[in-house]
C-alpha atoms as one frame of an Amber mdcrd trajectory, in Angstrom:
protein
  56.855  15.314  82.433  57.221  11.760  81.369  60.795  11.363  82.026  59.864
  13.200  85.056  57.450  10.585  85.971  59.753   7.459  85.148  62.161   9.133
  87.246  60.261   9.025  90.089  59.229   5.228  89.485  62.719   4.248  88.889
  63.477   5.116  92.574  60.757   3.718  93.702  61.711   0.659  92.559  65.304
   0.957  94.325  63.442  -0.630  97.153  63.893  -3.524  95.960  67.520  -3.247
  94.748  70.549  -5.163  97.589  71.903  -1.562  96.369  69.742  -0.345  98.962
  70.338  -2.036 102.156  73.461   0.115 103.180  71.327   2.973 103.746  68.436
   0.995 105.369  69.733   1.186 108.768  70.430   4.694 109.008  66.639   5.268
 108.184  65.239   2.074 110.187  66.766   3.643 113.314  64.217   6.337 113.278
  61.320   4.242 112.655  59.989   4.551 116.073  60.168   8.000 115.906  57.232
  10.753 114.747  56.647  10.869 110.814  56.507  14.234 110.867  59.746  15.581
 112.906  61.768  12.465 111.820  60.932  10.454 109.228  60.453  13.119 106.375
  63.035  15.599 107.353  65.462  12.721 106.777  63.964  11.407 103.853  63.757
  14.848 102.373  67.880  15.380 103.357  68.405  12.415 101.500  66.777  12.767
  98.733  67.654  16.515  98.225  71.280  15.937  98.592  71.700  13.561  96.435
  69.843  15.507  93.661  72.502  18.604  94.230  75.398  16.381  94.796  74.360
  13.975  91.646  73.890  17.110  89.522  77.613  18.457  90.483  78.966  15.103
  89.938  77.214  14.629  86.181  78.325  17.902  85.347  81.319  18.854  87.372
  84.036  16.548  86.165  86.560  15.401  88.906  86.669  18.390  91.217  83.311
  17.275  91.668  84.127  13.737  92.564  87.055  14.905  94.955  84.603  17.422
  96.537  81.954  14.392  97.198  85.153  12.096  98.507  85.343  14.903 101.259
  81.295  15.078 102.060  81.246  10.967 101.694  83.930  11.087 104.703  82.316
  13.171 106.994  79.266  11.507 106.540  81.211   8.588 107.443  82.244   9.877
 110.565  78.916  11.401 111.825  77.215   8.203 111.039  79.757   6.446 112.914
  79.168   8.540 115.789  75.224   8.129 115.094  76.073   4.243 115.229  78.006
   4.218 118.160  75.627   6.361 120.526  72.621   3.977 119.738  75.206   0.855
 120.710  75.945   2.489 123.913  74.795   4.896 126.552  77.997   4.892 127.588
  79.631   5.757 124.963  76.947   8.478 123.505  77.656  10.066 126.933  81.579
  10.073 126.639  81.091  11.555 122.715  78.624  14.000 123.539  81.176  16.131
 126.156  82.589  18.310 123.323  81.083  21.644 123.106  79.979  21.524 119.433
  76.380  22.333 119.498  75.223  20.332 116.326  76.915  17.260 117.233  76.158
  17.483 120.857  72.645  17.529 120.109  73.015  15.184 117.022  74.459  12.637
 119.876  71.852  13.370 122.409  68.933  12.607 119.775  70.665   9.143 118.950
  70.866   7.769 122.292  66.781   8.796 122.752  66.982  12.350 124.412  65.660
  14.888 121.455  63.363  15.312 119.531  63.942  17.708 117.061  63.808  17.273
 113.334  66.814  19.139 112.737  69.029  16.129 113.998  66.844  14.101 111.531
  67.557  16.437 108.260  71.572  16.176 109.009  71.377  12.563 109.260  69.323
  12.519 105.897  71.792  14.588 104.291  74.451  12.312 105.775  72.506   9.351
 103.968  72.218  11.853 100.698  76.183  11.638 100.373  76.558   8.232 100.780
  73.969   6.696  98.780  75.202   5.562  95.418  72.071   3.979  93.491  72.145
   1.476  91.234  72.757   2.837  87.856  69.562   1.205  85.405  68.607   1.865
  82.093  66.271   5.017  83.457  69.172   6.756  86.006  71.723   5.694  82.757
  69.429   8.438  80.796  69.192  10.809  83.269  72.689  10.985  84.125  73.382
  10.972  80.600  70.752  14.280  79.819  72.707  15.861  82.895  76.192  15.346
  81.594  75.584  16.735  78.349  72.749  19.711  79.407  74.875  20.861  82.369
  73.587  22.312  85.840  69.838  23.245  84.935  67.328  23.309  86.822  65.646
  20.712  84.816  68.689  18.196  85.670  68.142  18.301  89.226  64.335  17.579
  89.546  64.958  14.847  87.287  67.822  13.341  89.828  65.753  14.753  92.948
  62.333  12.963  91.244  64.738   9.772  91.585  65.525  10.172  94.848  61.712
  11.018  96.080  60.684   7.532  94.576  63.456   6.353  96.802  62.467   8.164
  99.617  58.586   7.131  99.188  59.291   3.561  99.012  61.676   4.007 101.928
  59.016   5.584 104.179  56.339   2.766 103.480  59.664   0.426 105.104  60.160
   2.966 107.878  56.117   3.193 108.865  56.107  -0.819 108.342  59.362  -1.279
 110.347  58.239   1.252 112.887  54.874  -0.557 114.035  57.150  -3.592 114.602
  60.156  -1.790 117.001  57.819   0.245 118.417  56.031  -3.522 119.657  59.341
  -4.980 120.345  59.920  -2.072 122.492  56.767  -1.721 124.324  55.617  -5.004
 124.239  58.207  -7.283 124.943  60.423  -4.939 126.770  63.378  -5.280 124.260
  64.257  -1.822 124.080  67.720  -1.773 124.821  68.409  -4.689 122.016  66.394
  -3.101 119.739  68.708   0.206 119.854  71.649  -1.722 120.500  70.574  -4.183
 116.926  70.072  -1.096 115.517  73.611   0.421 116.568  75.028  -2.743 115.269
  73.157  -2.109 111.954  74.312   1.355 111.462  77.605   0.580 111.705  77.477
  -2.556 109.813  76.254  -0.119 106.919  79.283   2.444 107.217  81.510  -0.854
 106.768  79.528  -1.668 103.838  79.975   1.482 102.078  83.086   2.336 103.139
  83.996  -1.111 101.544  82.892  -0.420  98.905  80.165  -3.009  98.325  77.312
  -0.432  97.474  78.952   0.180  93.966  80.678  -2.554  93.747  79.010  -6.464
  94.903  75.147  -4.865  95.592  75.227  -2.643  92.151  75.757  -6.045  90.494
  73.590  -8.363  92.575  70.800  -5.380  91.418  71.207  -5.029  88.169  69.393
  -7.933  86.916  66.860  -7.542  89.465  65.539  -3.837  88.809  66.992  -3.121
  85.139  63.983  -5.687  83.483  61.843  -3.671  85.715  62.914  -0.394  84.665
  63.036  -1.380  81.161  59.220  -1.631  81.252  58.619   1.711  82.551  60.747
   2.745  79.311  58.533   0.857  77.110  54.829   1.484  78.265  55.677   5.171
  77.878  56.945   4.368  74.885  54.087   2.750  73.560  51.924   5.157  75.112
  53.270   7.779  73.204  53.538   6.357  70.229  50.056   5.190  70.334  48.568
   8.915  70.175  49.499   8.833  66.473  46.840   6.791  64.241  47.978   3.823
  61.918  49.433   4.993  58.317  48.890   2.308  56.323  46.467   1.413  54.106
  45.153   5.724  54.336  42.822   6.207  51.516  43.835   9.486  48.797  41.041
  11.116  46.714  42.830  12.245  43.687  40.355  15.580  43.796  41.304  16.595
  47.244  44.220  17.743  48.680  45.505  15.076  51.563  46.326  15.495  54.922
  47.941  12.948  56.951  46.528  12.079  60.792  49.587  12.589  62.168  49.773
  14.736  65.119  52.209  17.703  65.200  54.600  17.807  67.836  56.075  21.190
  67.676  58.253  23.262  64.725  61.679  22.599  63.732  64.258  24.545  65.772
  66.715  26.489  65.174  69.544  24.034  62.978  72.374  27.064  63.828  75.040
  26.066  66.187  77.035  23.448  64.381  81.060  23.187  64.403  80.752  22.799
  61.134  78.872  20.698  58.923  79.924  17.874  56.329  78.577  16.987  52.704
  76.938  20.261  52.742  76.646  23.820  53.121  75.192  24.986  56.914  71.379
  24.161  56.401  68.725  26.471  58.230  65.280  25.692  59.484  63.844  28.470
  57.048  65.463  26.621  54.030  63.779  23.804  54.759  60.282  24.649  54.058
  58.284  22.688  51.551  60.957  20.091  52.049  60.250  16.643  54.199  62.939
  16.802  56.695  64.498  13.750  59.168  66.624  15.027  61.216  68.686  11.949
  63.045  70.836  12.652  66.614  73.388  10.261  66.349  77.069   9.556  67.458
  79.767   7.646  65.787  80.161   4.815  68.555  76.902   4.285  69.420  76.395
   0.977  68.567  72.060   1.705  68.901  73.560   4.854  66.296  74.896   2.475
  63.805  72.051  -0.324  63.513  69.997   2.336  62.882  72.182   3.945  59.403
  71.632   1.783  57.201  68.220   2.478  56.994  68.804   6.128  57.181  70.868
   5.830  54.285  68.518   4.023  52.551  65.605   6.451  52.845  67.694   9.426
  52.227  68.732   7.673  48.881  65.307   6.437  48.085  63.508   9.912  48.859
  65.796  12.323  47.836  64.185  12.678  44.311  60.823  12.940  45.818  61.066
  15.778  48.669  63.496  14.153  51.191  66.804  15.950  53.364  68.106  13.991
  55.759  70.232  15.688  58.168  72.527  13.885  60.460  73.296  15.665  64.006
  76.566  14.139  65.170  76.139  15.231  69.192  78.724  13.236  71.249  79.008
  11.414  74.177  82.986  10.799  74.778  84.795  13.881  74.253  87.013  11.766
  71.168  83.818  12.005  69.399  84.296  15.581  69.283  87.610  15.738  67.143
  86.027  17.288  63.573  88.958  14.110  62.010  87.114  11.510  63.991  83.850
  12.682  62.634  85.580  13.248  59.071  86.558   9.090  59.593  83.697   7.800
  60.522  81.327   9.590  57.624  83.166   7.975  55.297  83.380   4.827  57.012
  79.946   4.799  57.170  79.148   5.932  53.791  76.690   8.747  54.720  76.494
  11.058  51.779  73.595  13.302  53.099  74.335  16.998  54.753  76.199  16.277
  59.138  75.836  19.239  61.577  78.677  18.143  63.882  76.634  19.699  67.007
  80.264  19.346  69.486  78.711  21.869  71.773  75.660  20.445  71.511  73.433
  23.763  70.656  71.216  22.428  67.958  70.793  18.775  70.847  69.707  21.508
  73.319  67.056  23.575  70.927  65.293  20.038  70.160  65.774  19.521  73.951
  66.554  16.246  72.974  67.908  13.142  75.319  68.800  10.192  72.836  70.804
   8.614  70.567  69.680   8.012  68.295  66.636  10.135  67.515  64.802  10.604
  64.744  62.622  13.557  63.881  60.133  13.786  60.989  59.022  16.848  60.133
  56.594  18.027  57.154  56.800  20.782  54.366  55.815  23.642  56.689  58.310
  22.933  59.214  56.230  21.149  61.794  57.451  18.058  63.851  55.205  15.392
  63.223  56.378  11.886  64.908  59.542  10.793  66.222  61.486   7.488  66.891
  63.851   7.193  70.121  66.298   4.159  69.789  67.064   1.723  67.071  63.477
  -0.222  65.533  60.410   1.280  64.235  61.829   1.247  60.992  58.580  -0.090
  59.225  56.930   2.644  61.123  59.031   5.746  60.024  59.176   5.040  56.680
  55.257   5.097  56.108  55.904   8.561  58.102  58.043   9.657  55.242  55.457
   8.310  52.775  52.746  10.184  54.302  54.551  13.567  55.008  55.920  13.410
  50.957  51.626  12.622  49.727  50.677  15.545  52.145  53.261  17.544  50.422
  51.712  17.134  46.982  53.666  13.744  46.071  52.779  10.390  44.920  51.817
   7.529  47.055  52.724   4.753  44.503  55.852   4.002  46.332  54.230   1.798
  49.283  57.303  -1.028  49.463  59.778  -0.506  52.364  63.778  -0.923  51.914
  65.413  -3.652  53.443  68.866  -2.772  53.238  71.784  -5.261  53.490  73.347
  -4.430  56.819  76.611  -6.520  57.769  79.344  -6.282  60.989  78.210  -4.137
  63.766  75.795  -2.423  61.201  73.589  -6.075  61.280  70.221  -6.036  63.383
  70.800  -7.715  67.058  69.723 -10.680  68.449  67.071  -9.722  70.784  65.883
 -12.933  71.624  69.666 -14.130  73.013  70.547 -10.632  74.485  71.623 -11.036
  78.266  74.100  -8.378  78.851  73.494  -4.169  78.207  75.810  -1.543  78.037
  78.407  -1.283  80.371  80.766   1.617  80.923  84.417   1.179  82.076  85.355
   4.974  83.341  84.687   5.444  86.944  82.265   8.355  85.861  79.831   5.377
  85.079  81.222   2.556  85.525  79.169  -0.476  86.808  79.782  -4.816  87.289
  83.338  -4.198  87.912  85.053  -7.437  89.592  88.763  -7.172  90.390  89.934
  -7.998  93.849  90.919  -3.677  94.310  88.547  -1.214  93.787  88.592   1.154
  90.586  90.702   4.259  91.481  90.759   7.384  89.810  92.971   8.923  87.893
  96.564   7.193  88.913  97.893   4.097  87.614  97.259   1.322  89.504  98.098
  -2.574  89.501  94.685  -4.895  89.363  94.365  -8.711  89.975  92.058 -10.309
  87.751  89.032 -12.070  88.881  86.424 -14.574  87.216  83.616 -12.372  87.015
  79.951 -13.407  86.873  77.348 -12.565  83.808  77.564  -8.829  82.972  80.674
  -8.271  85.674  84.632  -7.471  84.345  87.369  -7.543  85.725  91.055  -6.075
  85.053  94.422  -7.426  84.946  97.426  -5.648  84.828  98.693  -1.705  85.352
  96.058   0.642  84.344  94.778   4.282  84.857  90.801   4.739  85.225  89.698
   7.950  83.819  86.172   9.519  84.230  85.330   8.789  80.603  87.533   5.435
  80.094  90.657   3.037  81.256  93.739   3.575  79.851  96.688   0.719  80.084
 100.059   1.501  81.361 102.221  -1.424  80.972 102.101  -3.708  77.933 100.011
  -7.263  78.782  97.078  -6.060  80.555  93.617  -7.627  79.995  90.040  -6.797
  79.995  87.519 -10.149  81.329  84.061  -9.758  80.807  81.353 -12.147  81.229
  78.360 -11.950  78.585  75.310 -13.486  76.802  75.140 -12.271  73.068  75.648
 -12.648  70.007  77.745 -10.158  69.303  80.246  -8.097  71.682  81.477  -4.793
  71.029  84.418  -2.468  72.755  84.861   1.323  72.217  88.340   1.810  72.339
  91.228   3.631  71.054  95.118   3.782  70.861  96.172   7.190  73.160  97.978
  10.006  72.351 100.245   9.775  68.878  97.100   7.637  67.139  99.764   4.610
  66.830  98.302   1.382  65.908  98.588  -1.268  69.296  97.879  -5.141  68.960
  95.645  -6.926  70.896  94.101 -10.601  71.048  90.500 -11.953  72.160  89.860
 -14.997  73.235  86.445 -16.647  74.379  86.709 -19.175  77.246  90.264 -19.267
  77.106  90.896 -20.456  73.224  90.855 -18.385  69.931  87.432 -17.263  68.675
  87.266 -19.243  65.373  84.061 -18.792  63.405  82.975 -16.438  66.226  85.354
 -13.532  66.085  84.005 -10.228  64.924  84.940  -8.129  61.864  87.552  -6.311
  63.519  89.279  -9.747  64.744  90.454 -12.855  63.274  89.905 -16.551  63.655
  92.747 -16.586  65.673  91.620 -13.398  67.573  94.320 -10.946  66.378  93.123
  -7.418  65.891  94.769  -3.615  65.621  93.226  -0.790  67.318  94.293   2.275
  65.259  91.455   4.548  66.096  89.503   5.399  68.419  85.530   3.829  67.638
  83.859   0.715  68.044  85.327  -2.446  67.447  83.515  -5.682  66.575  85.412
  -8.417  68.640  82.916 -11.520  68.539  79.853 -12.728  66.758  79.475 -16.129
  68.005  78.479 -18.354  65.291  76.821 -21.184  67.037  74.288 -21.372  69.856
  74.534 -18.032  71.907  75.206 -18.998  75.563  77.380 -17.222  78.574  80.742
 -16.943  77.466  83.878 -15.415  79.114  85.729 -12.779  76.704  88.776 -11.509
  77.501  91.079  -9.168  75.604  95.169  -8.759  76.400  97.054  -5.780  74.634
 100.385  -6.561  73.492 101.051  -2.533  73.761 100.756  -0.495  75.901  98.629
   3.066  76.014  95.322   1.496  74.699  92.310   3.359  76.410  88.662   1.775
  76.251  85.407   3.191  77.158  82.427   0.641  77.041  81.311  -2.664  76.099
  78.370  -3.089  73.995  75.872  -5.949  72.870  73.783  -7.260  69.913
């Protein structure tokens, strides 16, 4: 209900996202018209289609995306038309002669001669198929939950919750803008301009999207204006939540009665069946578990949130484990290289995590904690009962004086009150919240966001791109590449990745294609070698190997943090890459 409710919010706030104004003419143009019969049967066409058509496309993979290239074209051409017939009388009349009933009447509504809502809901569901939102932090989650749940019904209220925001802050413009046409009209006599501004509008909105500039210039002019916003909404829920649970420290113990902790419980450990397989142990059950303090983390290997947070999972899991403690890591992935059982093998050791590893591939045991994050902890107590949990990297003060209070309530000591501060280096070390201007940006066309080159991202085919000096959190590509749903994939030896940041640290998940050969590559920042600033996967002169695919630490600037342009050039070809990250 609270993602639900964030959901809704988050659209609301699309209002005032540039992302929006492609679409605003298309519902401006009925302002005039009766709330009822016009306004919400487009609204509610818009906002329903995009919730079916978003679901498909989360879940559906590229027949999906070729299916929506079809509806986005006739949408195209009946807003056209829709554009046209309000520009002219004229020319509604000479479009209106062919016999098909729907856009007949479609026509004859546009140019002021019906009244019928039905004309209204087509045009909304037009608007539906066009609309591409900008991608924030909240629709990031919920396209996220949809990819990896699939087509449930649970998906598409989420997406269709997004869209109603949309639509309700859209319908405060349309009653707001209606008041003032309907004056200009009535008033001032400037009917025919008005519909013939309004024409001109319409149709300067197809350009737009057919341009391109919805996802491409508007998503980025948005971003920094709504994703602060949106942010917010994640944290006062947040906080709201975690505030039903009392304080833990300082919880007096009376040595003659048995203690039980204020924590609330949250629900009973599900079912831990499912796995692949699992690592460093024997498959685990629920029912085993009982009369043992259990943390179950949801992690994957190149989440870069995922790997701040291990060494403190590693650290509890050593420090407990005498005193009631299993820690079981749920490796549930997000690209499908994540899935490979070798990749998983790798990165374990890599790591050093020594505690039990469902690798959850088909993400069963993700599903029975109907979980949505990475990573997320769950702390559960000796009779098998959830009692807090920690979404995203931080809280660590927090959930360890959990795990001291679950271990007292099961009977052990509370002498152990100090908290581990483990020694975390490379892309393991704590970020720099105070200098972090840039988030997570993905580079497959699935969800890909800030992109800059002069061409547009195609899918699927190899295709030359022009470089471009891109703005803070936009990139650009040079050179011959293929864009994937999931990543990019270079075709010719010499191509280049520009992105401009503010961090400290920068971070690529990438790989080296089929036959796992190991490709060179060089970074640079601002055009020289990164010197004291290159990450621990580069070299003071930039050089660096890609030789799996993971994430690769390619700057830590050493100095002041400031805006800085990175770029990285392969000197072979068939590297892929997936997303940029920040610290």
């Amino acid at each position: 209900m609270a993602l639900l409710m964030i959901s809704y919010l988050a659209g609301v706030l699309t209002i005032l996202s540039p992302c929006i104004l492609p679409i605003l003419p298309f519902v401006l143009a009925r302002a005039d018209r009766s709330l009822l019969h016009h306004t919400l049967p487009l609204l509610a066409g818009m906002a329903l289609t995009f919730g079916l058509v978003a679901t498909l496309a989360a879940v559906g993979g590229g027949w999906a995306v070729h299916a929506n290239e079809i509806g986005r074209a006739a949408a195209v051409a009946v807003l056209v038309l829709f554009g046209l017939a309000l520009l002219s009388r004229t020319v509604a009349g000479i479009i209106s002669r062919p016999a098909v009933r729907l856009g007949e009447r479609l026509l004859r509504t546009s140019a002021g001669a019906g009244s019928g809502g039905g004309d209204a809901l087509l045009i909304g569901v037009a608007t539906g198929l066009l609309w591409a939102p900008c991608a924030g932090p909240i629709l990031g989650i919920v396209l996220t939950g949809a990819a990896l749940k699939g087509a449930a019904l649970d998906t598409t209220l989420l997406l269709t919750a997004y869209a109603a925001g949309a639509a309700t802050s859209l319908a405060v413009a349309v009653l707001a803008g209606g008041r003032i046409i309907t004056f200009l009209k009535r008033t001032l006599g400037f009917g025919e301009g008005v519909r013939k501004g309004l024409g001109i509008a319409v149709l300067a909105g197809v350009a737009s999207i057919t341009l391109g500039l919805d996802t491409g210039l508007l998503s980025r002019l948005s971003y920094a204006g709504t994703a602060g916003l949106e942010q917010s909404l994640l944290d006062h829920f947040g906080q709201a939540d975690a505030a039903k649970a009392p304080a833990l420290a300082g919880t007096a113990v009376d040595a003659g009665h048995p203690y039980h902790s204020g924590l609330p419980v949250e629900g009973t450990l599900p079912s831990l069946d499912g796995a692949v397989t699992w690592l460093n142990s024997v498959p685990l059950s629920a029912e085993a578990m009982r009369g043992k303090i259990v943390l179950v983390d949801f992690w994957t290997y190149s989440c870069i949130n995922c790997i701040r947070t291990l060494p403190y999972i590693r650290a509890w899991a050593e420090k407990y484990k005498d005193q009631g403690l299993v820690v079981i890591g749920v490796h549930s992935p997000e690209f499908a290289f994540e899935k490979k059982l070798d990749n998983v093998q790798a990165a374990v050791r890599q790591f050093g995590i020594a505690y039990p590893v469902a690798v959850d591939s088909d993400f069963r045991i993700w599903r029975a904690f109907r979980n949505s994050y990475w990573p997320a902890l769950y702390f559960v107590d000796a009779q098998g009962r959830i009692r807090h949990h920690q979404f995203g990297e931080g809280g660590y003060a927090r959930s360890e004086r959990v795990i001291q209070e679950l271990l007292t309530e099961a009977g052990g000591s509370r002498g152990q009150a100090d908290l581990v501060a483990p020694d975390a280096r490379g892309a393991q070390a704590a970020p720099d919240l105070a200098a972090l201007g840039s988030g997570e940006t993905y580079l497959g066309y699935d969800k890909a966001t800030g992109f800059a080159s002069m061409e547009s991202l195609g899918a699927g085919t190899p295709r030359d791109y022009t470089g471009s000096r891109p703005r803070l959190n936009q990139w650009a590509l040079n050179g011959n590449w293929t864009v994937g749903a999931e990543h990019i994939a270079l075709d010719v030896a010499g191509g280049t990745i520009i992105y401009r940041f503010r961090a400290r640290d920068l971070h690529l998940v990438m790989g080296s294609g089929a036959g796992g050969r190991s490709l060179r590559f060089r970074v640079t920042i601002d055009g020289a070698p990164p010197g004291a600033s290159h990450g621990s996967d580069t070299d003071a002169d930039g050089n660096g190997r890609v030789d799996q695919t993971r994430l690769y630490q390619l700057v830590r600037q050493s100095g002041e943090v400031r805006e800085r342009t990175f770029e990285i050039r392969f000197l072979d070809p068939g590297a892929t890459a997936y997303a940029f990250t920040f610290g």
